[in-house]
BANULUM-41376 format. One record per atom (N, C-alpha, C): residue number from 1; residue in three letters; x, y, z. Coordinates in nm, 3 decimals. Layout:
BEGIN
nr = NUM, rest = ALA, X = X, Y = Y, Z = Z
...
% end
This chain:
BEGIN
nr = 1, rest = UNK, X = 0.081, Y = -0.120, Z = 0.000
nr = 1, rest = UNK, X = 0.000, Y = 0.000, Z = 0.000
nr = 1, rest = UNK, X = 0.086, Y = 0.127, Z = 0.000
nr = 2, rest = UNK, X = 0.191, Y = 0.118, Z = -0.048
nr = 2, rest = UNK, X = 0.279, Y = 0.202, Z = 0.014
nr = 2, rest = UNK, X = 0.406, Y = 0.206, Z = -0.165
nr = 3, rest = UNK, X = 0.403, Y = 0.314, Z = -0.156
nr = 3, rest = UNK, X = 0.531, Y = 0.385, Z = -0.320
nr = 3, rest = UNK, X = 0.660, Y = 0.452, Z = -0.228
nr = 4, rest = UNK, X = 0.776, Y = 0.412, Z = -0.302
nr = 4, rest = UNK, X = 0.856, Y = 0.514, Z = -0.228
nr = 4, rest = UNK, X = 0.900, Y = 0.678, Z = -0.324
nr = 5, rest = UNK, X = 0.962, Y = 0.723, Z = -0.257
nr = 5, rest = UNK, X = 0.979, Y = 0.878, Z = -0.356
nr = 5, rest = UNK, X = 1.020, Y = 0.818, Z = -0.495
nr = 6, rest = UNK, X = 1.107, Y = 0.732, Z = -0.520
nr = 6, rest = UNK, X = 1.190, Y = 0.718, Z = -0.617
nr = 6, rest = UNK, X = 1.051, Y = 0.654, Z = -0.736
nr = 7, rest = UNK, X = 1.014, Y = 0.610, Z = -0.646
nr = 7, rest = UNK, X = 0.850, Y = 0.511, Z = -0.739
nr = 7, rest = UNK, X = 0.776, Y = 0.645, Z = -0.826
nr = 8, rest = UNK, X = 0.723, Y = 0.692, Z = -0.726
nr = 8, rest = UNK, X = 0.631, Y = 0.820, Z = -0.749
nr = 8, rest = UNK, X = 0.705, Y = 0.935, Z = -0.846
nr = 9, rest = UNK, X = 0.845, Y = 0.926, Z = -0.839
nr = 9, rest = UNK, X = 0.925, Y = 1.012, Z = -0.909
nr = 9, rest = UNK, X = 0.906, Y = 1.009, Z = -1.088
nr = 10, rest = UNK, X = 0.966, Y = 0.840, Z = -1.079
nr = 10, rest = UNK, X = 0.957, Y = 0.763, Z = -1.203
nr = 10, rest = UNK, X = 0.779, Y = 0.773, Z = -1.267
nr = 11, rest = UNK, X = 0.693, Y = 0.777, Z = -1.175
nr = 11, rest = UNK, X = 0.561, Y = 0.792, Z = -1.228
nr = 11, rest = UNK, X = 0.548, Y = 0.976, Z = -1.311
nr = 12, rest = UNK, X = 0.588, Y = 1.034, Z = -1.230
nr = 12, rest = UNK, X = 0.565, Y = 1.173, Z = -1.244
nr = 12, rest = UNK, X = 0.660, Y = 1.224, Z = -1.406
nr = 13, rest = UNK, X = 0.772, Y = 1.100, Z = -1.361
nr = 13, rest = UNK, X = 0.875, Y = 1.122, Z = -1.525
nr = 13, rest = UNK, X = 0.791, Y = 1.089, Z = -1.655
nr = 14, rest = UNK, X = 0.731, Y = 1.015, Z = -1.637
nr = 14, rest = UNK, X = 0.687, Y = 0.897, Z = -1.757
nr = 14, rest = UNK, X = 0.574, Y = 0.964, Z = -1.778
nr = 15, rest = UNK, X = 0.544, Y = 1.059, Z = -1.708
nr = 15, rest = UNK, X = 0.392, Y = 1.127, Z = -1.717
nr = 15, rest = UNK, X = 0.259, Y = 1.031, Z = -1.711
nr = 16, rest = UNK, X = 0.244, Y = 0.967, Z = -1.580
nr = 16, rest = UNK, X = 0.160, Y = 0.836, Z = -1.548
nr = 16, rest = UNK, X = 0.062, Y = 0.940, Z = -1.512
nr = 17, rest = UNK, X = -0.079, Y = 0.887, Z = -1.543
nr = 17, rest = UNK, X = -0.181, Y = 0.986, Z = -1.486
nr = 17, rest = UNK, X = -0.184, Y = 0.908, Z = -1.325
nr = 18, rest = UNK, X = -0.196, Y = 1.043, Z = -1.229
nr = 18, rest = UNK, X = -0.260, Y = 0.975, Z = -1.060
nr = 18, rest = UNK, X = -0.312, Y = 1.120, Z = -1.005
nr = 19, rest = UNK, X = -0.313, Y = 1.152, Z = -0.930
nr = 19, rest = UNK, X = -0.383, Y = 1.265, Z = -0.793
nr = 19, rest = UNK, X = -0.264, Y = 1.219, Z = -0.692
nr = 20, rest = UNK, X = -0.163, Y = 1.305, Z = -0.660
nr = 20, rest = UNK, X = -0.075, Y = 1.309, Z = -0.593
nr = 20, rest = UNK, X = -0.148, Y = 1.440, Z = -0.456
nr = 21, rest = UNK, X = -0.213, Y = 1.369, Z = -0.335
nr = 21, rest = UNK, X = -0.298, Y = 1.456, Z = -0.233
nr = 21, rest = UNK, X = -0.206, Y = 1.471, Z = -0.119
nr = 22, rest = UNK, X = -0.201, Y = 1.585, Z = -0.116
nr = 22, rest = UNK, X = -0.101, Y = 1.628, Z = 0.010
nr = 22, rest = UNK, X = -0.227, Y = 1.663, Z = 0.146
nr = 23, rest = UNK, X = -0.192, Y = 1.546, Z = 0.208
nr = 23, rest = UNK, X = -0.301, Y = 1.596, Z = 0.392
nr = 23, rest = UNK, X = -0.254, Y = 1.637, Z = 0.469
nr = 24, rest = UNK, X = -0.142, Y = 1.722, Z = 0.434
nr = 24, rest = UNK, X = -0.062, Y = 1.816, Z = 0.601
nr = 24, rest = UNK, X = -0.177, Y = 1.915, Z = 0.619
nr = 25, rest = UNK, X = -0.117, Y = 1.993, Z = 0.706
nr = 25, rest = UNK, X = -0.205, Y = 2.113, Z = 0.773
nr = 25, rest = UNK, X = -0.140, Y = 2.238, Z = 0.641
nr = 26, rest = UNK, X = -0.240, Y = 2.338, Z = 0.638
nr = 26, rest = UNK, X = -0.200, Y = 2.467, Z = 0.585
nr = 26, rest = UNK, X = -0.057, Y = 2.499, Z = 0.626
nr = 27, rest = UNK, X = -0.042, Y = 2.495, Z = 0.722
nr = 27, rest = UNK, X = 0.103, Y = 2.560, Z = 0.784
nr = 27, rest = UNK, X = 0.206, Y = 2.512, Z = 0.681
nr = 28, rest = UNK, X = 0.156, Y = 2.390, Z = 0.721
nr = 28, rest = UNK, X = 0.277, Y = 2.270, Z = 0.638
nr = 28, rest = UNK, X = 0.304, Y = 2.301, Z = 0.548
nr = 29, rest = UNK, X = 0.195, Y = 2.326, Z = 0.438
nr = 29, rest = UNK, X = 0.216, Y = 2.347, Z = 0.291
nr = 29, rest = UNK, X = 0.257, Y = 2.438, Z = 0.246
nr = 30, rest = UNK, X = 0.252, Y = 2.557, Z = 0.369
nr = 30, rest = UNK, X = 0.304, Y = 2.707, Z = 0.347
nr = 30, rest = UNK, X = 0.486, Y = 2.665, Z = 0.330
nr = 31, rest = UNK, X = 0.520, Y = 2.606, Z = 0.444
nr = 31, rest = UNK, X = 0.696, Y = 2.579, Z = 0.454
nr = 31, rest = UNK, X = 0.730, Y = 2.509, Z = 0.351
nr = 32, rest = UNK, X = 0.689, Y = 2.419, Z = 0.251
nr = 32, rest = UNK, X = 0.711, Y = 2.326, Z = 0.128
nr = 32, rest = UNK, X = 0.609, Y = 2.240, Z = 0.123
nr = 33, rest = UNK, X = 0.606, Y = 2.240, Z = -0.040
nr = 33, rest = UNK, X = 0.499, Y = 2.164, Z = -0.094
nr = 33, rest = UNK, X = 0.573, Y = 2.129, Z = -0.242
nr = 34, rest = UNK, X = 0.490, Y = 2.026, Z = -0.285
nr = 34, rest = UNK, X = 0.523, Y = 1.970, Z = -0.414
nr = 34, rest = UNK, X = 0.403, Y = 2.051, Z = -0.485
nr = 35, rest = UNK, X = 0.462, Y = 2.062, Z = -0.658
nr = 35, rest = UNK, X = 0.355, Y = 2.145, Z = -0.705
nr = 35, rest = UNK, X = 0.234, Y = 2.072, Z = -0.789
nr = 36, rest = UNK, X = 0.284, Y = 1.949, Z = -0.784
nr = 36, rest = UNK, X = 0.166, Y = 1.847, Z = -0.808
nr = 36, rest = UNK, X = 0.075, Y = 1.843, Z = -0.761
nr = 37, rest = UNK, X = 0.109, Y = 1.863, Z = -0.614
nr = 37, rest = UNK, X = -0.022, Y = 1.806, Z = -0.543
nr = 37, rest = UNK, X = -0.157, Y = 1.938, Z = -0.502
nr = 38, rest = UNK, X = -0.263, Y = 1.806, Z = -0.482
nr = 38, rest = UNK, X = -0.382, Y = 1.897, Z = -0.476
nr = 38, rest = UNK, X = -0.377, Y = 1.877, Z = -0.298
nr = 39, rest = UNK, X = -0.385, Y = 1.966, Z = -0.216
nr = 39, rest = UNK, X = -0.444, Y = 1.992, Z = -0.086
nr = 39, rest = UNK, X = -0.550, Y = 1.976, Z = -0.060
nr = 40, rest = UNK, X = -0.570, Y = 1.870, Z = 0.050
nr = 40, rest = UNK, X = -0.663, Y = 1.869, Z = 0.109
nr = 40, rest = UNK, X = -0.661, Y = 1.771, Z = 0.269
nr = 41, rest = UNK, X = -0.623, Y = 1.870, Z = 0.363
nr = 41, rest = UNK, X = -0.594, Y = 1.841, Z = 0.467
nr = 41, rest = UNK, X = -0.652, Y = 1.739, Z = 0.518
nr = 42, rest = UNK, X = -0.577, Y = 1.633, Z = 0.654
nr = 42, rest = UNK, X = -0.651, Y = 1.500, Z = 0.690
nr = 42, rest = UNK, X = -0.761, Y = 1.556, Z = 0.719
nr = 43, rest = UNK, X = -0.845, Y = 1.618, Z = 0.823
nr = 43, rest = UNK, X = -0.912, Y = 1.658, Z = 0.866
nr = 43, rest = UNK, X = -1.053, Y = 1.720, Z = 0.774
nr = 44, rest = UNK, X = -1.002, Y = 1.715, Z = 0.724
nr = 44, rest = UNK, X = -1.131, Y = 1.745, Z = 0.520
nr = 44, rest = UNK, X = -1.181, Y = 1.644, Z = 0.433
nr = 45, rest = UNK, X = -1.088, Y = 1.534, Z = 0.484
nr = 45, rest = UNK, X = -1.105, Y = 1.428, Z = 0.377
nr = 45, rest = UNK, X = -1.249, Y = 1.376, Z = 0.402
nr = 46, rest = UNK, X = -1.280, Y = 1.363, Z = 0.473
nr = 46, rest = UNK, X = -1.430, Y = 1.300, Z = 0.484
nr = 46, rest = UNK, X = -1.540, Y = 1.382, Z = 0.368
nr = 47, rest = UNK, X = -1.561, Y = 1.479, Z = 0.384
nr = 47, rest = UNK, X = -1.639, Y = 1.555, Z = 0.309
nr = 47, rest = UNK, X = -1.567, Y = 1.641, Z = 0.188
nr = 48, rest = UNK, X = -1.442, Y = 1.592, Z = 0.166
nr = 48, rest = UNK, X = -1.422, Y = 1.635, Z = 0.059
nr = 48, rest = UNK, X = -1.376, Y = 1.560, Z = -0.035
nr = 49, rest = UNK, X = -1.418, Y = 1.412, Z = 0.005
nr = 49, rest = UNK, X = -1.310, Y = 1.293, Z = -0.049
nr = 49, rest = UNK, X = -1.425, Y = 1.274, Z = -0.190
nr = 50, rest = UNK, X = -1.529, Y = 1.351, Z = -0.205
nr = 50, rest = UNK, X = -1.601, Y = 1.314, Z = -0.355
nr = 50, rest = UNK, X = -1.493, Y = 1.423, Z = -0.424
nr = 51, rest = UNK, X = -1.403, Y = 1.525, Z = -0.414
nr = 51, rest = UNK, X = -1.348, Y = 1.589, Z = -0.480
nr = 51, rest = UNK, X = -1.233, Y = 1.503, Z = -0.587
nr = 52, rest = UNK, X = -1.226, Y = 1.373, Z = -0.526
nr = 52, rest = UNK, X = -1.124, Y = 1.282, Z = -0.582
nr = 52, rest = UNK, X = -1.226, Y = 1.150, Z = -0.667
nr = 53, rest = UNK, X = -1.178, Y = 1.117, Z = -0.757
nr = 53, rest = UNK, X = -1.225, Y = 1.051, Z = -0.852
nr = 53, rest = UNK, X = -1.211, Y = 0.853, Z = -0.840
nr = 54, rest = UNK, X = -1.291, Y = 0.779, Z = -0.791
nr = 54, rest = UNK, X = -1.276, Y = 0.632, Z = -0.684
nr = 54, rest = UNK, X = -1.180, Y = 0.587, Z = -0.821
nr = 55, rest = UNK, X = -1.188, Y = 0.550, Z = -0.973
nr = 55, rest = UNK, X = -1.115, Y = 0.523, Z = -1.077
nr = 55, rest = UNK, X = -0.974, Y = 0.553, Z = -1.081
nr = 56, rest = UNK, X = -0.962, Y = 0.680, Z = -0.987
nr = 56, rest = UNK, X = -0.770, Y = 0.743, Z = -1.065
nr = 56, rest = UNK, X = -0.693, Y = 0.673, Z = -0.927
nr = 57, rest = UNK, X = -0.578, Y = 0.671, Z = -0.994
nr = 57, rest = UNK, X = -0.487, Y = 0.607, Z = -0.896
nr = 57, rest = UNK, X = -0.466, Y = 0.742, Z = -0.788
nr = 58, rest = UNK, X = -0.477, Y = 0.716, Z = -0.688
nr = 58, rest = UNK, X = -0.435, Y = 0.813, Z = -0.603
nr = 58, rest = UNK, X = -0.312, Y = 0.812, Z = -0.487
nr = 59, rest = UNK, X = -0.196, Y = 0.889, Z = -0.488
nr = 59, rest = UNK, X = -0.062, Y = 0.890, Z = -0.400
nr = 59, rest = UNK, X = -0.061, Y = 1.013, Z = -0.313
nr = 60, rest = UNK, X = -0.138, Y = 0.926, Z = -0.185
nr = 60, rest = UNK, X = -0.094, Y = 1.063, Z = -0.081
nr = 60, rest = UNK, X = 0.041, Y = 1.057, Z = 0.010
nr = 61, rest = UNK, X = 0.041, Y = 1.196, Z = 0.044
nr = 61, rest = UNK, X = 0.151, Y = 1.232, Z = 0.114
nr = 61, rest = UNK, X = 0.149, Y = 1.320, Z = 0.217
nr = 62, rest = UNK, X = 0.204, Y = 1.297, Z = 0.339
nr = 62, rest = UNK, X = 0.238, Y = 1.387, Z = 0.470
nr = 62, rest = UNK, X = 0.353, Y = 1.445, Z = 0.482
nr = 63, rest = UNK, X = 0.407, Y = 1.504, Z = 0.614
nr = 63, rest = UNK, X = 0.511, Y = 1.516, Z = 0.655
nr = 63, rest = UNK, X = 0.620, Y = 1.351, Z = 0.641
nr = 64, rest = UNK, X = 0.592, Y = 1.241, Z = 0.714
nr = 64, rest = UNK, X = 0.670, Y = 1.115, Z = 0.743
nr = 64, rest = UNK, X = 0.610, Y = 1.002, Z = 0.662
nr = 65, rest = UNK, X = 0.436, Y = 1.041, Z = 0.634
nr = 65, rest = UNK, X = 0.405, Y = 0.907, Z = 0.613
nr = 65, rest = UNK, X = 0.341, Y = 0.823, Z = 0.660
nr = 66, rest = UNK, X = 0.279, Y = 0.908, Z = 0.809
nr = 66, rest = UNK, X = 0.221, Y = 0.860, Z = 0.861
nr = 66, rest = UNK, X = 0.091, Y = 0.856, Z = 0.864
nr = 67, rest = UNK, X = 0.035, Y = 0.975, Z = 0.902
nr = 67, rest = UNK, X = -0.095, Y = 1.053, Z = 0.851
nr = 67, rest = UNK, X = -0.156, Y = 0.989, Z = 0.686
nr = 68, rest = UNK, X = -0.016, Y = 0.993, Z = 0.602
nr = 68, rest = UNK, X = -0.130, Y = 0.991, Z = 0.457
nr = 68, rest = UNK, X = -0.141, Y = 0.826, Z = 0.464
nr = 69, rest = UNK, X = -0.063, Y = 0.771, Z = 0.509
nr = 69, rest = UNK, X = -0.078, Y = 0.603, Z = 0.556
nr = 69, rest = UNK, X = -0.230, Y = 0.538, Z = 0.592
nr = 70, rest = UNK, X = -0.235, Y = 0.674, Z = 0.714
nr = 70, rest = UNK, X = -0.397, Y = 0.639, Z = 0.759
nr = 70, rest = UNK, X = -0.476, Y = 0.706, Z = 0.670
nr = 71, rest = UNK, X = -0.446, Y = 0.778, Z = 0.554
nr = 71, rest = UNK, X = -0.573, Y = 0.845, Z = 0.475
nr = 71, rest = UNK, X = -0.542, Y = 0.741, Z = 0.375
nr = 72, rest = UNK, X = -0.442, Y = 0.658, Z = 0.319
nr = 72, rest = UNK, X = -0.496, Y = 0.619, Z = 0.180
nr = 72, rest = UNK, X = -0.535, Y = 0.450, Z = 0.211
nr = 73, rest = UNK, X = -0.505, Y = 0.453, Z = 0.320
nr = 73, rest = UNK, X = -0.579, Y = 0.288, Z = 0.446
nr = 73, rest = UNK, X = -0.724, Y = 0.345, Z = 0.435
nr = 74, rest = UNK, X = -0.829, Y = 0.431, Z = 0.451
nr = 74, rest = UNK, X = -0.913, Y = 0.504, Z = 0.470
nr = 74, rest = UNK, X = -1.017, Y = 0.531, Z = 0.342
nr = 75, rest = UNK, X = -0.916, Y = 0.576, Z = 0.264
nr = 75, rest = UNK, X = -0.954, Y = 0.596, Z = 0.081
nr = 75, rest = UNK, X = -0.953, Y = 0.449, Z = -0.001
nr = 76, rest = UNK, X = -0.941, Y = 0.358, Z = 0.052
nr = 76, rest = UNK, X = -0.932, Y = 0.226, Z = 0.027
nr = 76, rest = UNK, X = -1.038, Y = 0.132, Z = 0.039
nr = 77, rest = UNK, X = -1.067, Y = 0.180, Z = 0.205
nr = 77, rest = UNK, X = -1.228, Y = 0.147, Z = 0.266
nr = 77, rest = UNK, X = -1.344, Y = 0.195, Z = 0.233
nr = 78, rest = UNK, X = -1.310, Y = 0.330, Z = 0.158
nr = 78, rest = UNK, X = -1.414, Y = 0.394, Z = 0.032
nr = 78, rest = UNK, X = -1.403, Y = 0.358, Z = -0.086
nr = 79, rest = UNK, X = -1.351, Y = 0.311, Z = -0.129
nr = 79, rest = UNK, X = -1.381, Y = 0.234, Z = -0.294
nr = 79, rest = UNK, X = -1.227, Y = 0.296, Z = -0.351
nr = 80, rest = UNK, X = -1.120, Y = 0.348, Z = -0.332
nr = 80, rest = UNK, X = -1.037, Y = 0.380, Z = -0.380
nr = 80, rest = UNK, X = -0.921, Y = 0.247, Z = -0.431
nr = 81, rest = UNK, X = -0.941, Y = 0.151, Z = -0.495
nr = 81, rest = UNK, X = -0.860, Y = 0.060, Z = -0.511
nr = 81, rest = UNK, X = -0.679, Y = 0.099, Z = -0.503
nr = 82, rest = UNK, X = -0.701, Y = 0.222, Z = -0.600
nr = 82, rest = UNK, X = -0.498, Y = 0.263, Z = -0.635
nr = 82, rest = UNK, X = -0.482, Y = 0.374, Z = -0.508
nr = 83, rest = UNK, X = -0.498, Y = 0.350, Z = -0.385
nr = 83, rest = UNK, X = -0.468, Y = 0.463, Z = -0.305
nr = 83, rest = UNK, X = -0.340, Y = 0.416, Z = -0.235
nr = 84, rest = UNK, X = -0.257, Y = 0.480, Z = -0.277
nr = 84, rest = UNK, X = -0.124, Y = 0.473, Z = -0.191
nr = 84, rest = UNK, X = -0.026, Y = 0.523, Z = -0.063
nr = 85, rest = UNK, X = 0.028, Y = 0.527, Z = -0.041
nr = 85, rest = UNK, X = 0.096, Y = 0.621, Z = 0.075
nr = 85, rest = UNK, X = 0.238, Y = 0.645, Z = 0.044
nr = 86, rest = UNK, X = 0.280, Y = 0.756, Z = -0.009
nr = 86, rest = UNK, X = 0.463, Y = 0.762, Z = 0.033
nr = 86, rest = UNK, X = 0.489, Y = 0.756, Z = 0.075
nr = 87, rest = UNK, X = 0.594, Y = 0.634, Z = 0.102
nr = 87, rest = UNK, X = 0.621, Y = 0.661, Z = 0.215
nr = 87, rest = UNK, X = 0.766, Y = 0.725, Z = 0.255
nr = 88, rest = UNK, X = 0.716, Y = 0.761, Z = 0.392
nr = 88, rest = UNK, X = 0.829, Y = 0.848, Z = 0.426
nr = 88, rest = UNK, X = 0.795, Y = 0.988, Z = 0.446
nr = 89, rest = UNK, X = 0.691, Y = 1.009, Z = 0.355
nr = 89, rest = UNK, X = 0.635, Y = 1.170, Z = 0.326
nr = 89, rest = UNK, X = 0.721, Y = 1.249, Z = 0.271
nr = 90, rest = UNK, X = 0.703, Y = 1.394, Z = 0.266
nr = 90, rest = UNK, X = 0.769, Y = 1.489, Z = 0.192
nr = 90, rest = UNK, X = 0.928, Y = 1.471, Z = 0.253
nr = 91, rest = UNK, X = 0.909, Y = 1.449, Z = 0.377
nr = 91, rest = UNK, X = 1.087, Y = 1.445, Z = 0.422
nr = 91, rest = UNK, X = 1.154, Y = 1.350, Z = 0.324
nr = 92, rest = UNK, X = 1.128, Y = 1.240, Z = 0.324
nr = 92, rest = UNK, X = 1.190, Y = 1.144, Z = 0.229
nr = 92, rest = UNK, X = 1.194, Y = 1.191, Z = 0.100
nr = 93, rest = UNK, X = 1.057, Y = 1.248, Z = 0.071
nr = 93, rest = UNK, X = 1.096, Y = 1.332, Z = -0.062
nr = 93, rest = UNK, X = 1.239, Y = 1.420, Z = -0.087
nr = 94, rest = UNK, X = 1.223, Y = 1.503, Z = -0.022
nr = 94, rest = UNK, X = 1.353, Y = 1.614, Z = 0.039
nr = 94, rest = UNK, X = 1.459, Y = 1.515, Z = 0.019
nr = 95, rest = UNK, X = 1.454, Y = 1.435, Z = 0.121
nr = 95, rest = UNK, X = 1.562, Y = 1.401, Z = 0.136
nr = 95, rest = UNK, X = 1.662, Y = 1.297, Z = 0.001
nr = 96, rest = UNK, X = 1.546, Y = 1.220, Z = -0.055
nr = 96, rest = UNK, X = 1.627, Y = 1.174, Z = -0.169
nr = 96, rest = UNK, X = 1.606, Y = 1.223, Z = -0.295
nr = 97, rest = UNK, X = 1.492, Y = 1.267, Z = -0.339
nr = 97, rest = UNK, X = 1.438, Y = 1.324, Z = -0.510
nr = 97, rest = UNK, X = 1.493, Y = 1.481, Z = -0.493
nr = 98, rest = UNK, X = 1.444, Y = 1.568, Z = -0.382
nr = 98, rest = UNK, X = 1.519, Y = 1.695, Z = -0.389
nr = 98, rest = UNK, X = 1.550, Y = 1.779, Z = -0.285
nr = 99, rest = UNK, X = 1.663, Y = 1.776, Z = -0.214
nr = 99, rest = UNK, X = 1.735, Y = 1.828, Z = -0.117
nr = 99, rest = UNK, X = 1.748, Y = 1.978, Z = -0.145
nr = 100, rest = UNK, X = 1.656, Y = 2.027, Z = -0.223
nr = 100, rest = UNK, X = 1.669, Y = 2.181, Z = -0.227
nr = 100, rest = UNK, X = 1.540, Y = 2.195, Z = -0.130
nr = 101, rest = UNK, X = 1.440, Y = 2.129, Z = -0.136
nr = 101, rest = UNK, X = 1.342, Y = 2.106, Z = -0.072
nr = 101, rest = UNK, X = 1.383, Y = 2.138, Z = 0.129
nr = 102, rest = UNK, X = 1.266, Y = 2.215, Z = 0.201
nr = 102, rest = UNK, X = 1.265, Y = 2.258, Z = 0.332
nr = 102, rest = UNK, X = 1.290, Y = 2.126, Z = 0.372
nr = 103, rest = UNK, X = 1.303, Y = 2.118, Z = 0.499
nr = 103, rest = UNK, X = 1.278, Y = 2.020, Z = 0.551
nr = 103, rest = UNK, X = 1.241, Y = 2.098, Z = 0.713
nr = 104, rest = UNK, X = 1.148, Y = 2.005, Z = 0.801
nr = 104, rest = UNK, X = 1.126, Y = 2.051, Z = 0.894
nr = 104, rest = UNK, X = 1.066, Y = 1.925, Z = 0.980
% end
């Protein structure tokens, strides 16, 4: 249930269609964000989870990995078959795809 950066990277190269959903808090997204992704905080997903399409593959992401772990465990139990988790979250991102990237 779970892509690592390098996975999601290679998807984003090849131009794979997915919904790459970032569930940090506002704050979060203010200090770094990927420009892929569509926002929509854990705390929203319930009533905003028709904004996402049950057919497209979907790769969320947190801070670690933890949080989007329990949202795409969650988006799964709603009919989301391709819901994934990066893992690691944006840090792992940072840390191996792009170290220009905040980290916090």
């Amino acid at each position: 249930m779970e892509l690592t950066s390098q996975e999601v990277k290679t998807k984003l190269d090849r131009g794979d269609k997915f919904v790459l959903v970032d569930v940090r808090e506002p704050w979060e997204v203010q200090l770094v964000s990927l420009k892929e992704a569509v926002h929509i905080p854990m705390e929203d997903m319930p009533w905003r989870v028709e904004e996402l399409n049950r057919e497209d593959e979907v790769v969320v992401l947190c801070h670690t990995g933890v949080r989007s772990g329990m949202v795409a465990q969650w988006l799964r139990a709603q009919g989301f078959e391709r819901a994934w988790n990066l893992q690691g979250g944006i840090d792992a991102w940072a840390r191996v795809i792009d170290p220009s990237l905040r980290r916090y």
